[in-house]
C-alpha positions in Angstrom: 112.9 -34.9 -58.3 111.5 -38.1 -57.9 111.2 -40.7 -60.8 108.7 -43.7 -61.9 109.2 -46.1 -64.9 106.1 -45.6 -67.1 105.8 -49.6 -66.9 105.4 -49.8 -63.0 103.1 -46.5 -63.6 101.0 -48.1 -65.9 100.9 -51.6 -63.7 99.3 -49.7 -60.8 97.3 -48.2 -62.5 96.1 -51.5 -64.5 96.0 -52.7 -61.0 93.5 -49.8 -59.4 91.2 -50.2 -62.4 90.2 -53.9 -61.6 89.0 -53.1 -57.8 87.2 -50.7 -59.4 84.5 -49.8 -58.0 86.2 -49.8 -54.6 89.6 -48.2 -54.1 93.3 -49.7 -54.0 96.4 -49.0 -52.3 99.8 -50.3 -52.3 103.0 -49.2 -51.1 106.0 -47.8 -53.1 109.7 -49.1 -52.7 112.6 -47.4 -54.3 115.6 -45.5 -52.9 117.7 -42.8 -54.4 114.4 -40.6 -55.5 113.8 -43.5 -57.8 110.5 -45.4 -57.1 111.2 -48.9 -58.6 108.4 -51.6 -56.5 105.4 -51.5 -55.6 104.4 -53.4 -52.3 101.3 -55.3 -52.0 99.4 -55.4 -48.4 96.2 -57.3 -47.3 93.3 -54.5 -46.9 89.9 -54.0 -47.0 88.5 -51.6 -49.4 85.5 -50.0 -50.2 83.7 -47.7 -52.8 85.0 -44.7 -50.5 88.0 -46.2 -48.1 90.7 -48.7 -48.0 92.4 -49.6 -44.5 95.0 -50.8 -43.9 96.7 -52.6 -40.3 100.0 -50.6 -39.8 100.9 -54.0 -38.6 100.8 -55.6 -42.0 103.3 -53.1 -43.0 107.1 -54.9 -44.1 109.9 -53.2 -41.7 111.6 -52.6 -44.7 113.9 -49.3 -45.0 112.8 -49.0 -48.9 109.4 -48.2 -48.2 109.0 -44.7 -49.1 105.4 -44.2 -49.6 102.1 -45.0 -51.0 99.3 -44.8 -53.8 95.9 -45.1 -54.0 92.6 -44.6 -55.9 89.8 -42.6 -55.8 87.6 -44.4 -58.1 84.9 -42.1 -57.8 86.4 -38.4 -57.7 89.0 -36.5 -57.9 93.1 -37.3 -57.3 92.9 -34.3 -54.5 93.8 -36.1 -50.8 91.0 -35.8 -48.7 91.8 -34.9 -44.4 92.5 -39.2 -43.7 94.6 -38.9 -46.8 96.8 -36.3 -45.8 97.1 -37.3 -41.9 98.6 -40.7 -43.7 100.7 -39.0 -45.8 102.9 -37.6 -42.8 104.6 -41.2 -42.8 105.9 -41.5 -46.0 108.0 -39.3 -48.0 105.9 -39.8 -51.6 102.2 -40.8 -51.7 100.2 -40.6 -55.2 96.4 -40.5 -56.1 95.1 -42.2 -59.1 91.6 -40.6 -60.4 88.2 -42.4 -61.7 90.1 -41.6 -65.4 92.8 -43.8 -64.7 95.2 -41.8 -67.0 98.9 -42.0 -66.5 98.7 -38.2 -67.1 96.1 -37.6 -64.4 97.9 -39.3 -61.4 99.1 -36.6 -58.9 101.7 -37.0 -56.2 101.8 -35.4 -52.8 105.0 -34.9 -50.0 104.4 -36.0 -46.4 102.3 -32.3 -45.8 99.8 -33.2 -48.5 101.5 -30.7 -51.0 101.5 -31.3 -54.9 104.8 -32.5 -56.0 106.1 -33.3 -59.4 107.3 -36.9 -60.4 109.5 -37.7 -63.5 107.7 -40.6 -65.6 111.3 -42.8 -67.2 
């Protein structure tokens, strides 16, 4: 199962709420199921998108996936979310509540998966 410190958790989060009104993404580092950075990357980002260029992306082997926010609905991936889900092994959706209790995390097929908050 994978893990997240309630502090990093809670950073992202803090982080997500000031774009608000548009959304935010960043990339999450970690290795041994244990998600432990997050990665900024220049986008652009708007009440319904962000975009990123892949090019922007570190080559960095501890890059194992992504979150983002959907400042205006629900945490539920919608079809561009899931078709960039296939390249990471972790992505997670933070909702217009910005609760640590309502973030979801999804594998690289879009499925609800269960992350342990340390």
């Amino acid at each position: 199962m994978w893990k997240i410190k309630k502090e990093l958790l809670e950073e992202i989060i803090r982080a997500a709420q000031k774009t608000c009104p548009y959304e935010f993404l960043c990339l999450l580092s970690g290795k041994n199921e244990t998600i432990e950075e997050i990665v900024f990357i220049p986008n652009i980002n708007g009440k319904n998108f962000v975009e990123i260029n892949t090019h922007n992306i570190p080559i960095d082997n501890t890059i194992i996936g992504t979150i983002h926010s959907h400042p205006h609905g629900e945490n539920t991936p919608s079809k561009a979310d899931k078709k960039f889900f296939q390249n990471y092994q972790i992505n997670g959706i933070i909702n217009y509540t910005y609760q640590i209790n309502q973030v979801r995390f999804y594998n690289k097929k879009g499925e609800t998966i269960e992350i342990e908050i340390i």
